[in-house]
KESEMAR-821021 format. One record per residue: x, z, y of N, C-alpha, C in turn. Coordinates in steps of 0.02 Angstrom, whole numbers, plus 50000, padded with zeros to 5 digits. Each point is the difference from the previous one (the first is absolute). Example, Ala and Ser with C-alpha at 12.3 -4.5 7.8 and 13.67 -1.06 7.14 Angstrom:
506605039049716499555000050059500455000050060
499824996450053500425000350059499615003750055
% end
This chain:
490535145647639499864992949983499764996250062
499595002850042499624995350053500504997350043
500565009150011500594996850046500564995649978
499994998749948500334995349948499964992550016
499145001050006499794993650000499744996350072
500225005450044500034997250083500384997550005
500655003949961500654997550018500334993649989
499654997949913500004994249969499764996450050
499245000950027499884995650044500184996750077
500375002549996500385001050069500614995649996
500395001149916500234994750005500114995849993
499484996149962499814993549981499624996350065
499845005750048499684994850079500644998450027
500655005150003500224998850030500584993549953
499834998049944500624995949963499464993150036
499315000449978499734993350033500074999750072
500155003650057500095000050062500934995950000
500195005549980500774995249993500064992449992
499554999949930499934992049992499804994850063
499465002950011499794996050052500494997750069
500215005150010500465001150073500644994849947
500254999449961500534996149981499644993449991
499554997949993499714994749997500074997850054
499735003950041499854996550065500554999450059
500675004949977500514999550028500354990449966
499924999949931500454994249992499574991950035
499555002149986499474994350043500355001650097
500065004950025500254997950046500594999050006
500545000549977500524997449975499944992249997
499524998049961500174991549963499844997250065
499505003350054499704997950060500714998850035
500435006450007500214999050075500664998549955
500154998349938500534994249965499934992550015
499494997550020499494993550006500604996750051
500364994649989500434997050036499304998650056
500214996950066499755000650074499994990949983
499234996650023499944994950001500504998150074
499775003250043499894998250079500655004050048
500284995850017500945009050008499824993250071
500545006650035500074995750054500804993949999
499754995550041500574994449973500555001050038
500574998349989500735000950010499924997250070
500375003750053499895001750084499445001250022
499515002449966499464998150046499855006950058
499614998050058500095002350047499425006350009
499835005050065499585003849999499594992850043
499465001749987499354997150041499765003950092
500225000450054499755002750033499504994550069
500105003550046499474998050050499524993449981
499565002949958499594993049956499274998350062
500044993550006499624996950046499184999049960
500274998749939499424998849945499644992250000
500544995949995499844993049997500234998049922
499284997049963500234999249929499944994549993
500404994249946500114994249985499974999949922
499424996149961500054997849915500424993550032
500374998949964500494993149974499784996949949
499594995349983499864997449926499975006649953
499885003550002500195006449962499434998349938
500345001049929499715000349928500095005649973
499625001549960500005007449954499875002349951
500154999949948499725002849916500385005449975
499605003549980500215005649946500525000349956
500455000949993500565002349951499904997449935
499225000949974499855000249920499594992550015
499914998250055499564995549983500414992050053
499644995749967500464994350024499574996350076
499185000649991499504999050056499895002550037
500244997550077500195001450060499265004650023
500105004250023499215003450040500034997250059
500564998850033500284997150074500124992349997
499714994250016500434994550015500174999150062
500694997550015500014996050085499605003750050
500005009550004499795001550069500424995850052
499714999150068500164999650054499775003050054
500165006050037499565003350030500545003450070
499764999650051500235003450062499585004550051
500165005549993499785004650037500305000550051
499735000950058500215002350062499895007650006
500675003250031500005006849994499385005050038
499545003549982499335001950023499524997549973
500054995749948499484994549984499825006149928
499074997149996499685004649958499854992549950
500335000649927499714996749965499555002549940
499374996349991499615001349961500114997849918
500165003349937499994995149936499445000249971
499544993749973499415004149970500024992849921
499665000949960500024993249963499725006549945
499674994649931499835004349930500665003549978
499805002949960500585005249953500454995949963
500745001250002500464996849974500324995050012
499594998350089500364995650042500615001250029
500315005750009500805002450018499945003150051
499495001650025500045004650070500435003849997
499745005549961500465007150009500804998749978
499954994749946500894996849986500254998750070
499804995150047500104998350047500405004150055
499615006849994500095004050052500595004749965
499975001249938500615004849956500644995950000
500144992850028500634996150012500215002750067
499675002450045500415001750068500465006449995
499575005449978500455004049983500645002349922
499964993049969500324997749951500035006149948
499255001649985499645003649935500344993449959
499854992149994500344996949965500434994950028
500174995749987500764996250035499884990949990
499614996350055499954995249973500274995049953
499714994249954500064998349971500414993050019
499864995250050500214996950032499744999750095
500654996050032499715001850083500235007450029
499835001050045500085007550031499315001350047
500355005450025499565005550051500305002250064
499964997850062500425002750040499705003750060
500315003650005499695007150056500285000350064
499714996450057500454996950054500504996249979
499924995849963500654993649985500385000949970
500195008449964500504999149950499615000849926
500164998849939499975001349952499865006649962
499505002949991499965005349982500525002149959
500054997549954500795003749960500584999350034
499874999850052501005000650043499705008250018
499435003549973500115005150045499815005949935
500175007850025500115002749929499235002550006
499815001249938499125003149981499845006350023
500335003150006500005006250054499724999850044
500474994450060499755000850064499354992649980
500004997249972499444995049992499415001750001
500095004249954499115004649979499965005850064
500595003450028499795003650053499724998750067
499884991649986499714996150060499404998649991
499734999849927499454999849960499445002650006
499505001350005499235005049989499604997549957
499685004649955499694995749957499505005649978
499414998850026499315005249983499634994749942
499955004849919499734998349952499424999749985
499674998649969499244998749959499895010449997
500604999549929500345005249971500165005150023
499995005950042500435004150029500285003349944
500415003650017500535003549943500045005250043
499865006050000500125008150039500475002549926
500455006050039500295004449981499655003649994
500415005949925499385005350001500555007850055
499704997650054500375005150059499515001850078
499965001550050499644999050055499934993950024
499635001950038499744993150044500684996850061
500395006549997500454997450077500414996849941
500275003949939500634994049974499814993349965
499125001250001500034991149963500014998050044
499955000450083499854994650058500844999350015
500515006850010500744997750013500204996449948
499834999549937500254994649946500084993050034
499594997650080500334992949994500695001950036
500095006550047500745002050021500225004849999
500395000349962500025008749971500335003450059
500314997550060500315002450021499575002750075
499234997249999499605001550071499905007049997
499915003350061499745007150004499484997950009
499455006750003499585004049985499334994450070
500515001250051499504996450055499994992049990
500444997449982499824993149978499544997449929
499965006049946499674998549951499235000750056
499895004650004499115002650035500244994850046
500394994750045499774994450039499744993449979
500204999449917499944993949951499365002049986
500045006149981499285001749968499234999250058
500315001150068499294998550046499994992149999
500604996850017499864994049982499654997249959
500325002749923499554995749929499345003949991
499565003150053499245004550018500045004849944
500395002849987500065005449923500265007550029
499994998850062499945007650035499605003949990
499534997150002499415005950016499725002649932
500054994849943499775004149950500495003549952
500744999550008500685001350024499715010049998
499665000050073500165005750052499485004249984
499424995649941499605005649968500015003549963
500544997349947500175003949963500265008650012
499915003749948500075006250036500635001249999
500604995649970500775001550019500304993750014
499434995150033500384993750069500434996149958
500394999850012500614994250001500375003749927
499805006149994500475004149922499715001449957
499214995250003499595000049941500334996849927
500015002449961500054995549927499644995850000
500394995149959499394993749990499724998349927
500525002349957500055001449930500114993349975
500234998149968500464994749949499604994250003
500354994650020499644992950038499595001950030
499885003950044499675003550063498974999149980
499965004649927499255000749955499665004950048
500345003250060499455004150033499754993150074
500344994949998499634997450056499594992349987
499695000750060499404991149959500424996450016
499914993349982500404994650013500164999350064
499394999050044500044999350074500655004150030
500085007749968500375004250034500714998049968
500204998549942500424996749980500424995050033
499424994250002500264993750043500305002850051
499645003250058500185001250045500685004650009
500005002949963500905005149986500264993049981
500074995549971500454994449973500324996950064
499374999550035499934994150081500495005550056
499695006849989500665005550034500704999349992
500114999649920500544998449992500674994150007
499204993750030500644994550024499914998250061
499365004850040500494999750095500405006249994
500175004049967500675004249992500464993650010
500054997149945500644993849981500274996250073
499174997750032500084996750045500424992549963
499854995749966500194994650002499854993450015
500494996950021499514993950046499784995249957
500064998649921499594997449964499685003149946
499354999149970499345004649987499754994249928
499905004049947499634995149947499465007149995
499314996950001499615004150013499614995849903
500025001949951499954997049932499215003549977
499184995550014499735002850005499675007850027
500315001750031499985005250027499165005649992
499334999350022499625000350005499364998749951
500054996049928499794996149955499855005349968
500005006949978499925003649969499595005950028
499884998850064499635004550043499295000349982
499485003550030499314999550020500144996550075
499434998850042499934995550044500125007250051
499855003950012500075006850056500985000850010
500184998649923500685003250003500364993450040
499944994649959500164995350029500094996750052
499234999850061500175000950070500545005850018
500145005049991500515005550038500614997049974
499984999249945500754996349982500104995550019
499524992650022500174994050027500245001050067
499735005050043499995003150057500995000450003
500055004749951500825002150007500184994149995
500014995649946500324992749978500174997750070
499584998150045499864995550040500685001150060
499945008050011500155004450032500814999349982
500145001349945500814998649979500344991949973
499684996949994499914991850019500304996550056
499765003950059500304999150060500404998650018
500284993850015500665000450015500684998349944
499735000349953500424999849946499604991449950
500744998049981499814992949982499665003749898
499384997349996499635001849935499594997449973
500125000949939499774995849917499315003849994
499544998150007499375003749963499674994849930
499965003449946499784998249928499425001450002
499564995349999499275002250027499734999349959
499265005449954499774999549963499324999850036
499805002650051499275000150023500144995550075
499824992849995500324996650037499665000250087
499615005149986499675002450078500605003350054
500385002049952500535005850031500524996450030
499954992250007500594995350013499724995250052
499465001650006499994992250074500315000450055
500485004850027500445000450045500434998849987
500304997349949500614999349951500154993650069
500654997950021500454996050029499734993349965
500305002049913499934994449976499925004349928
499524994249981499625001949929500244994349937
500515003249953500414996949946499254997849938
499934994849969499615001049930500664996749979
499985005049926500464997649944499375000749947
500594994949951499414995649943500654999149954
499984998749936500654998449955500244993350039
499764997750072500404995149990500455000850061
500045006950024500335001250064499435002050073
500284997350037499615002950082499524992250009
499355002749967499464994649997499594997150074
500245006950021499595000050082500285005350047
499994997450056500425004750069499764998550048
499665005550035499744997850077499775008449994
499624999150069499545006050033499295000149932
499815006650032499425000749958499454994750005
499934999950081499394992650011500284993549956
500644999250015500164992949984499984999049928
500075005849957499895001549884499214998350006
499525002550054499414999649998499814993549995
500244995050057499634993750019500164996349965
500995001249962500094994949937499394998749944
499735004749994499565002949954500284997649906
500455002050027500425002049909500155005549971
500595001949971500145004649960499825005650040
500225002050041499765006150055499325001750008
499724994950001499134998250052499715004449935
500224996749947499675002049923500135008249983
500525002550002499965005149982499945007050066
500004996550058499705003950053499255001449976
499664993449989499135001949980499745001849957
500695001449929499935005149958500005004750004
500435001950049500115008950023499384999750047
499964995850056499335001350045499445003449949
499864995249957499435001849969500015004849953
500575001949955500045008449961499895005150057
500284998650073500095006550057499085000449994
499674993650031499535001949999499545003049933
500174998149947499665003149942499905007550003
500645002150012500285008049985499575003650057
499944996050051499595004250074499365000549976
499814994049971499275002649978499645006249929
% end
């Protein structure tokens, strides 16, 4: 009887195991059935030797489901090397802003042009492979440390991953581990702190090497220890490369080229950090909100 009733049980785990795995097979199915919003358009070209000069055109933008623009009438020119700052309250379009370059969505009216042509004359492939984009969010594989850092190029060896990695300062705690670079990290990478996280993310896009950078809060989720080492890398892979910073702790931006505020009513204010200061408006105001939470938290 007992072995009767192992057996029974054995296969009723395994009829609910079946279930599940067919569930979750037709759900990915309906996924990768999902007609493609975003295809690349008829001729369009590869993207190469990118200078990293960006142009908004009147550019407008709303949601699919919704008819109210998050975007009105950008107008915006970057000069290639140029570090721009976005900062404004929640639901002002920053991060929309910055998900139009690499055409996550496809403007609504106006364009986007990347050294003077039109982003859609060129295919999303090579578009986004010109791209960098270090998240709030990291996302790790559940695999070692060397294949989440070659994930931004699958194709680097061994000495160029450990050269990204001294770059993005994630060597050394990298090299403590007691199996280095072929440590597990375990599934969305739950064996490392954020700090060590970020920093494999930031490895992974001077791997890429691309000459334009959306850096989307980056640091906002840190403690203040992790944060300096990571601003450290930021700064460090910034260099040289024309970049979007989404600024949530607006200390981390007064070197910014030029400092964007968006507001529902578009780009409310643009200048240097001194010059948001002396307007003493939208900027001035929520600089001395953060001034004064930074100082709260120190005390």
């Amino acid at each position: 009887v007992t072995t009767l009733l192992t057996t029974i049980r054995r296969i009723v785990e395994f009829t609910e195991q079946f279930q599940r795995g067919m569930t979750g097979i037709e759900r990915f199915l309906e996924l990768m059935d999902a007609p493609v919003d975003i295809d690349d358009d008829s001729g369009a070209e590869e993207l190469t030797g990118v200078v990293g000069e960006i142009e908004f055109d009147h550019v407008d933008f709303h949601y699919g489901d919704d008819d109210k623009n998050v975007l009105s009438g950008i107008q915006l020119h970057v000069k290639p090397g140029d570090n721009i700052a976005l900062v404004g309250p929640s639901g002002s379009g920053k991060t929309t802003l910055c998900n139009l370059i690499p055409r996550f969505y496809d403007v609504t009216a106006g364009r986007i042009l990347i050294d003077g042509r039109d982003i859609r004359d060129f295919t999303l492939h090579s578009l986004r492979s010109n791209i960098g984009v270090v998240q709030q969010e990291v996302y790790l594989f559940s695999g070692s440390v060397f294949e989440n850092i070659q994930y931004g190029r699958p194709d680097a060896s061994r000495e160029e991953v450990i050269k990204a990695a001294k770059l993005a300062g994630a060597h050394e705690f990298i090299t403590a581990f007691p199996d280095g670079y072929d440590t597990y990290v375990g599934e969305r990478g739950v064996k490392l702190s954020g700090g060590q996280k970020q920093r494999i993310s930031i490895a992974r896009v001077f791997l890429k090497n691309p000459p334009i950078l959306i850096l989307d809060e980056a640091t906002s989720a840190l403690d203040n220890e992790s944060e300096r080492i990571v601003q450290q890398s930021l700064e460090k892979l910034a260099h040289g490369r024309t970049t979007f910073t989404i600024a949530h702790r607006l200390t981390t931006i007064r070197n910014a080229a030029t400092i964007l505020v968006l507001t529902e009513k578009g780009i409310e204010e643009q200048g240097t950090h001194e010059e948001l200061l002396a307007k003493g408006g939208v900027y001035s105001h929520l600089y001395n909100l953060s001034d004064l939470g930074n100082n709260s938290a120190s005390r």
